[in-house]
N, C-alpha and C positions, 0 to 999 in steps of 0.2 A: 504494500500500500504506500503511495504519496505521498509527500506532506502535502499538502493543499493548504495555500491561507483562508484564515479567518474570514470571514465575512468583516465588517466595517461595523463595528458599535451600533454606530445611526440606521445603517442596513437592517440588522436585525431589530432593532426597537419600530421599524416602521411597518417590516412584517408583521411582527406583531400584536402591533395598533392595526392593521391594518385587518387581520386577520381575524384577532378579539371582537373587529365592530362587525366584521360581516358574520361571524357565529353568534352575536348575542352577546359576546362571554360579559358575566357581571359586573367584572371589574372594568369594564369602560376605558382599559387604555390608560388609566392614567397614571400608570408609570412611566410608561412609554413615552407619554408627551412631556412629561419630566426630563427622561433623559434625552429624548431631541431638542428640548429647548438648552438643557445645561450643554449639548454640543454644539449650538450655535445651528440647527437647521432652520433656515427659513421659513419662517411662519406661513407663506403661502403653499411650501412645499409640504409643510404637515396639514394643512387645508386642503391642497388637494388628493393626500394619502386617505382622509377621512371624507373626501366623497365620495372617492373611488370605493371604499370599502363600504360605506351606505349603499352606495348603488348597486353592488353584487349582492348584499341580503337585502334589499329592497326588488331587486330583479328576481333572485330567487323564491321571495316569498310569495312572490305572483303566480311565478311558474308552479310554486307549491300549492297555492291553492285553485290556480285552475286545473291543475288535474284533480283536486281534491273533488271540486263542482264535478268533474267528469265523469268519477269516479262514482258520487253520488246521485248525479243525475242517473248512471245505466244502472246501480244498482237498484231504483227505484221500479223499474222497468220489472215484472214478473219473470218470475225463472221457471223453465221447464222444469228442470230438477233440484227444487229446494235442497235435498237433504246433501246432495254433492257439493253445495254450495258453500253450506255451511260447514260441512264437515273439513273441508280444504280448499279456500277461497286462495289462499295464497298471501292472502294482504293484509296478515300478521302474523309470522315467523317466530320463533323463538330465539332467544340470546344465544350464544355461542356454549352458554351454560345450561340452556334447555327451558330457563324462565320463560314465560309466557309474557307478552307485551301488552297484550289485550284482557 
């Protein structure tokens, strides 16, 4: 194996602002935007890391709920064979541990 260099301080704190905003995570980033600021990154360059990363979980939350509609729409529709349906729909799976999600 390589030595390969580090990624850049500021690099990594922006992925990870960046990333944090587009999963939700609770913590909002704000370390991150702590440490871009003590490195001196330009405020509009941390403005546009955090629309960028609005805009992929705000694009994805759409995408998430219209198939949700879609989803919900055909299920609504009557099924030849109920019991097949239920019994393995497919559209909740179990953990990798066997937990049920539903």
């Amino acid at each position: 194996m390589t030595d390969q260099p580090q990624l850049h301080p500021s690099i990594v704190a922006m992925v990870s602002l960046a990333s944090g905003i587009a999963a939700g995570h609770p913590d909002m980033g704000q370390c991150q935007l702590e440490r871009l600021r003590k490195a001196g990154v330009p405020q509009h360059q941390i403005d546009a890391v955090i629309e960028i990363a609005r805009h992929i979980r705000d694009e994805a939350a759409q995408k998430l709920d219209a198939a949700f509609d879609e989803t919900a729409a055909s299920a609504a529709k009557p099924k030849v064979d109920k019991g097949r349906a239920a019994a393995g729909s497919g559209c909740c799976t179990p953990t990798a541990s066997g937990q049920s999600c539903c």
